[in-house]
N, C-alpha and C positions, 0 to 999 in steps of 0.2 A: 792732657786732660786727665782727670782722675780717672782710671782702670773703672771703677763700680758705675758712674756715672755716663764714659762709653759703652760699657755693657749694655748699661739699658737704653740707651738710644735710638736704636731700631724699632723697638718695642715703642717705647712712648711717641715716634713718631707717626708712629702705625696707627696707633688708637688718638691718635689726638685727630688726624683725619677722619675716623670714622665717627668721634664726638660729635664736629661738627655738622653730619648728614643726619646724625639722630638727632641733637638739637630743631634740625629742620623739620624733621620727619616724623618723630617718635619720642618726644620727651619721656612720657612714662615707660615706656619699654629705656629708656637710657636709664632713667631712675632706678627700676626693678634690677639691671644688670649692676649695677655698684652698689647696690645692698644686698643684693646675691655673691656679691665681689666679699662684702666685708661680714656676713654672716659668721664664718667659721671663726672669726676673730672677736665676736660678743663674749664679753666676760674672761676674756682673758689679760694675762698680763699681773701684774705684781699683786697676792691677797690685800682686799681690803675687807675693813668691817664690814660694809652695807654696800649692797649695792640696787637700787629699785627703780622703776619707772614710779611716776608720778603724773596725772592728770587734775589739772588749776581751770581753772574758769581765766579765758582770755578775750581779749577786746572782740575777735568772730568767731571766740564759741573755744571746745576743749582745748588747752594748749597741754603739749606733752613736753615733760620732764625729766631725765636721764639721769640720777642722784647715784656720785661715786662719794661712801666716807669711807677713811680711812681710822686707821686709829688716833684718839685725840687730836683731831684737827683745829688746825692756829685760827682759821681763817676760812671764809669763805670762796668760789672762784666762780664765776657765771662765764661759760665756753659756749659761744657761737662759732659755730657750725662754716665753712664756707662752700662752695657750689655756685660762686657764680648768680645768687640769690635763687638760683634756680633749680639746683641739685643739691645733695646731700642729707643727711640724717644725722640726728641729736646721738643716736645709737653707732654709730659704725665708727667711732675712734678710739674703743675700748684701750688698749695695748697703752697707747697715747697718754689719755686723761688717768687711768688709773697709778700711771709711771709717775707723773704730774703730781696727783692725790698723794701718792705716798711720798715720794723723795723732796715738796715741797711743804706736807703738813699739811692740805687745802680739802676739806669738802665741794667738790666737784659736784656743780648743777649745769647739764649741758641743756640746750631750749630745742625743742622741735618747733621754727619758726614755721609759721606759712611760706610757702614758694612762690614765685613768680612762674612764669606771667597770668596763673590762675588769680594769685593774689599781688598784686604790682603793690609795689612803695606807696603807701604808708605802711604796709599789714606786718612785711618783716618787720619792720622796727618797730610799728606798735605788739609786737609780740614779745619780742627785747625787752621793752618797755616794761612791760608785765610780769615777765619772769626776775627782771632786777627789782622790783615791788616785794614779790615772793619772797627771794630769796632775804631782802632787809627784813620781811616782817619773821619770817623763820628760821633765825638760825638757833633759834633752840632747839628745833627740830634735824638741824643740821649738826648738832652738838658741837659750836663753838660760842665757848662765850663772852669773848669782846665783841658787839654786836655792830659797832662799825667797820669790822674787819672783812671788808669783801674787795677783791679783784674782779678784775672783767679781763677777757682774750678770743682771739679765734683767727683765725688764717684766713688769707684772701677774701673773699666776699665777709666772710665772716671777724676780719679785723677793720672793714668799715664800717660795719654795722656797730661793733664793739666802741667806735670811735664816735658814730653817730648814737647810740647810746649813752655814753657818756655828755654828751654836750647837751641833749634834752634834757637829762637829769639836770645841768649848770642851767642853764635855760628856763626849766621849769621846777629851779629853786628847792630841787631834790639835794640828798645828802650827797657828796662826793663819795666817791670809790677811792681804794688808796692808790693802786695803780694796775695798769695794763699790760696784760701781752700781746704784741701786734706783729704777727709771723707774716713773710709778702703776704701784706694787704694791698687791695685794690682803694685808693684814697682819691681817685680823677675817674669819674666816670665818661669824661671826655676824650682817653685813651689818644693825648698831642703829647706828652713827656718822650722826651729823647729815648728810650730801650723800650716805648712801645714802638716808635715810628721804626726805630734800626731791626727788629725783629716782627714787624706788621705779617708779614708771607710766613714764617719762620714757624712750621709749628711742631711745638716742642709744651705739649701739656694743654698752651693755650696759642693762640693767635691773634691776630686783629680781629678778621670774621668771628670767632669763635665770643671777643667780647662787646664785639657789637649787638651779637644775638643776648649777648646775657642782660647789657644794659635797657639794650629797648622791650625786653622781656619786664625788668623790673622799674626802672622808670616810667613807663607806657604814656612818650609826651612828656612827661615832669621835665624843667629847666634842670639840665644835666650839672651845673653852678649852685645848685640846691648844694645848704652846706650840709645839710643830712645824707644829699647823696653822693658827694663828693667835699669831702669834710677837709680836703687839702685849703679849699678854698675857705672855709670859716674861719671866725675868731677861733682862736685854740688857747685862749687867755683861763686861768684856772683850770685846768687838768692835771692830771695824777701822773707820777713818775711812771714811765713807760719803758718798755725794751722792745726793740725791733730787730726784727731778723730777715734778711734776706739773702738768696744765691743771686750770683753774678751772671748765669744766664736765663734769669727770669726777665720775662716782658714786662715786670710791674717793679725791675730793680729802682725806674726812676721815683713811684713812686711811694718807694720806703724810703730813699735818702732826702728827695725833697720833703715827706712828711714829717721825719726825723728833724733835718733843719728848720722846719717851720713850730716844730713841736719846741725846742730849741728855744730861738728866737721870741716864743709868746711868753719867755718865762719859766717854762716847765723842765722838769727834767729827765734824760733820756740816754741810755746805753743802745749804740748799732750794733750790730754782729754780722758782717760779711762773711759769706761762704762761698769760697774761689769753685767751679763748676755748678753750684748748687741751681736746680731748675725750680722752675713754681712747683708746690708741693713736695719738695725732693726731702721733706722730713714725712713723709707718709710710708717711704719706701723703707726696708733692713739695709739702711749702706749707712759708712763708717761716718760721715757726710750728718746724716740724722743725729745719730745717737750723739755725735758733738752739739749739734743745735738744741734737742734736746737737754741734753746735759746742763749745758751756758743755763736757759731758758730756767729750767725748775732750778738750779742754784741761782737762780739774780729771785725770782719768786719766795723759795723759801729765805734769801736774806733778809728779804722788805716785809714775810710774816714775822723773822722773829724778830725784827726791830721795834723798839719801846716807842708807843702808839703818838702820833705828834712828829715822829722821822720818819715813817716809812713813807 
């Protein structure tokens, strides 16, 4: 096994136990501690020009805004957040998005969506919804000026929503994105794909209980076959060239390959990236592991901004 990835396994195994008794028990006390976790890490990471929050008028009132530019950006990038629909902030991946921002050329708009199960499905993704609005009507504000040039991406809960954003936009006859980045995403929120069911007990970040709780948090009752909440199962005919990334010992490894394949098969086009130990989230942590997926990631991004408009 990779040496960095043993290391921390004690650890991740420890607090992935104690996620899910806060899940149970404590949501906002689990929230407060992972934004207390990523605080000292706000605004840091590679200079960019601007960096500001932003507050838009959204579908249930203030939606918040997380604006990384760098110098002369190609492009725009719309980054959701993941957490399981339930956790997370548009703020705490400064290090990340700003690495993103500069070595790919992309004015970064990251969204503070609504949460579950305060706000269950539709609200996430009509906030998505909203902030991909924003961003097409603003990028002069973002200072790039081919104004069809926007990306969409985000990890796990946050690369379905990406994915589920995308296909309202086809659906309701919005302009297409030029492509995405989908870091393990959750694409089945019926959690029967073969590396959920082989690792169900196994908890390592996530588990089976742990995405039971996040589903019926944001579903609440919704047909889990919904192709917005599980977009494995939708048409995926016209979507934007994509790249996907997963480790080999993530619970949700089935459902990057099957989505990859399906991406595939509808016509579109799609680059995988396996990473031999890589766990869910394992590009959040300083191992050698990240910085490769990173790396791949913002080079396949900035290739598709600097490509002449019509190929990317």
């Amino acid at each position: 096994m990779d040496p960095e990835v043993a290391a921390l396994l004690p650890t991740l195994e420890a607090e992935t136990a104690r996620t899910l008794d806060l899940l149970r028990s404590d949501i906002e006390g689990l929230r407060r501690k992972r934004d207390e976790l990523a605080a000292p890490t706000r605004g840091t990471g590679p200079a960019v020009r601007l960096q500001e929050d932003r507050v838009i008028d959204g579908p249930g009132g203030p939606l918040n805004l997380h604006i990384i530019i760098p110098e002369g950006p190609k492009a725009a990038y719309l980054h959701i957040h993941g957490g399981g629909w339930v956790l997370g902030s548009e703020k705490n991946q400064d290090p990340m998005l700003r690495r993103l921002a500069t070595e790919a050329g992309v004015a970064v708009v990251s969204v503070g969506y609504r949460l579950a199960p305060e706000h269950p499905y539709p609200a996430g993704l009509d906030d998505c919804m909203a902030a991909s609005r924003w961003v097409e009507a603003s990028m002069d504000i973002l200072g790039v000026e081919d104004a069809e040039a926007i990306y969409i991406g985000g990890e796990s809960a946050g690369a379905n929503l990406a994915v589920a954003t995308l296909l309202r936009r086809r659906d309701e006859l919005e302009a297409p994105f030029r492509g995405a980045v989908l870091t393990f995403g959750v694409f089945s929120a019926i959690y029967d794909l073969p590396s959920m069911k082989a690792m169900w007990d196994r908890e390592l970040v996530l588990s089976g209980p742990i995405m039971s709780c996040f589903s019926e948090a944001y579903a609440a009752g919704r047909d889990l076959r919904h192709p917005y909440i599980s977009p494995l199962y939708a048409d995926l005919k016209g979507l934007p060239p994509a790249i996907f990334s997963v480790g080999t010992l993530d619970h949700l490894y089935s459902d990057t390959k099957l989505m990859s394949e399906a991406w595939q098969a509808a016509g579109n086009e799609c680059v995988v990236h396996e990473y031999v130990d890589g766990f869910h989230g394992f590009t959040g942590h300083p191992i050698e592991l990240a910085r490769r997926a990173h790396s791949m990631i913002n080079a396949w991004l900035k290739s598709r901004v600097a490509a002449p408009a019509g190929i990317a």
